[in-house]
C-alpha positions in Angstrom: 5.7 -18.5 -1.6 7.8 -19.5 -4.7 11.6 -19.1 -4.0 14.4 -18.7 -6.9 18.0 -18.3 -6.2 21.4 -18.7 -8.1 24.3 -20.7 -6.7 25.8 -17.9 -4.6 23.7 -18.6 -1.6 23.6 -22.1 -1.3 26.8 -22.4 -1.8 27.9 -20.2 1.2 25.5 -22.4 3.3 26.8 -25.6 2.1 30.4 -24.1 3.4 29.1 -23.6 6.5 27.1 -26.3 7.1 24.2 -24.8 7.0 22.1 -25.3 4.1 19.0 -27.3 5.8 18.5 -23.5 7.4 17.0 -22.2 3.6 15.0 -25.6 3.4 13.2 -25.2 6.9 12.4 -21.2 6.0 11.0 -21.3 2.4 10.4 -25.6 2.1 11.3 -25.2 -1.4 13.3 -23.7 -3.6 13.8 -23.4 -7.3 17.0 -23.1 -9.2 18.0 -23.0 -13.1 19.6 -26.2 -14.7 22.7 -23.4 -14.9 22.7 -23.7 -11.1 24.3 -27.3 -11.0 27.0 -26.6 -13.7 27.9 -24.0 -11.5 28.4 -25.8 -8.1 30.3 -28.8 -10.1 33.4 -26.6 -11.4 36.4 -28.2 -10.7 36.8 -24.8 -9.0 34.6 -25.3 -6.3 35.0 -26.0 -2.5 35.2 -30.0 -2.2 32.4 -29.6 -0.1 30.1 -27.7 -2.6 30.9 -30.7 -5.2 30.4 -33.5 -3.1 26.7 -31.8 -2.4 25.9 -31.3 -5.6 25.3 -34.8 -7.1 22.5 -35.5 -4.8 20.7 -32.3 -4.4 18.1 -32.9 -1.8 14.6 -33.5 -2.8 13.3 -29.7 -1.6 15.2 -28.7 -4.5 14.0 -28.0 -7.9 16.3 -27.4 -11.0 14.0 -26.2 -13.4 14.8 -26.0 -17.0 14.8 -22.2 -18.0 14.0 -21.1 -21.7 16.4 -18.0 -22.5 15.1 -15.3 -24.0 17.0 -12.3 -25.6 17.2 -9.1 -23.7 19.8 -6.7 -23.6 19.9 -5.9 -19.8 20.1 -9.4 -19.0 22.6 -10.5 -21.6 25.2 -8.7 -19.5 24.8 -11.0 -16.4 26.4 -13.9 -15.8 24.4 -17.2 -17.0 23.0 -18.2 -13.3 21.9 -14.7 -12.7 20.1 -13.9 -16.2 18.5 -17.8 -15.5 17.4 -17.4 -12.0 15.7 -14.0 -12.9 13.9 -15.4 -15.8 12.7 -18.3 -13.8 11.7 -16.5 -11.2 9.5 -14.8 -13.5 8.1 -17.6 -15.0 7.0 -19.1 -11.9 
């Protein structure tokens, strides 16, 4: 099973010390490029930054192609990317 996710979840489990817990259900997951701009802001936990720089190797950030589409184009970058990679995959 393929596995695409924006930043929201991962980030909660890095809070919480809990992020291996996605890794041992799905093995790997797939994220947008957008995903690791997002979880670097200077507005981020500490914790969620420090992570970040060395994303384990069960992750893959995937470069997504954007396409034009109305519905998406309201959604915030992460969201419109992890959709369209999700349907790439």
């Amino acid at each position: 099973m393929r596995v695409v996710t924006n930043s929201s979840p991962l980030c909660y489990l890095i809070l919480i010390d809990q992020i291996q817990l996605i890794h041992s259900i799905f093995k790997k997951i797939h994220v947008p490029e957008a995903f690791v701009s997002e979880l670097d802001d200077a507005g981020d936990p500490p914790e969620v930054r420090k992570w970040i720089p060395r994303p384990p190797e069960w992750l893959r950030v995937q470069k997504v192609l954007r396409e034009s589409d109305p519905q998406l184009d309201r959604l915030h970058v992460g969201e419109r990317d992890a959709i369209l990679l999700a349907h790439w995959l």
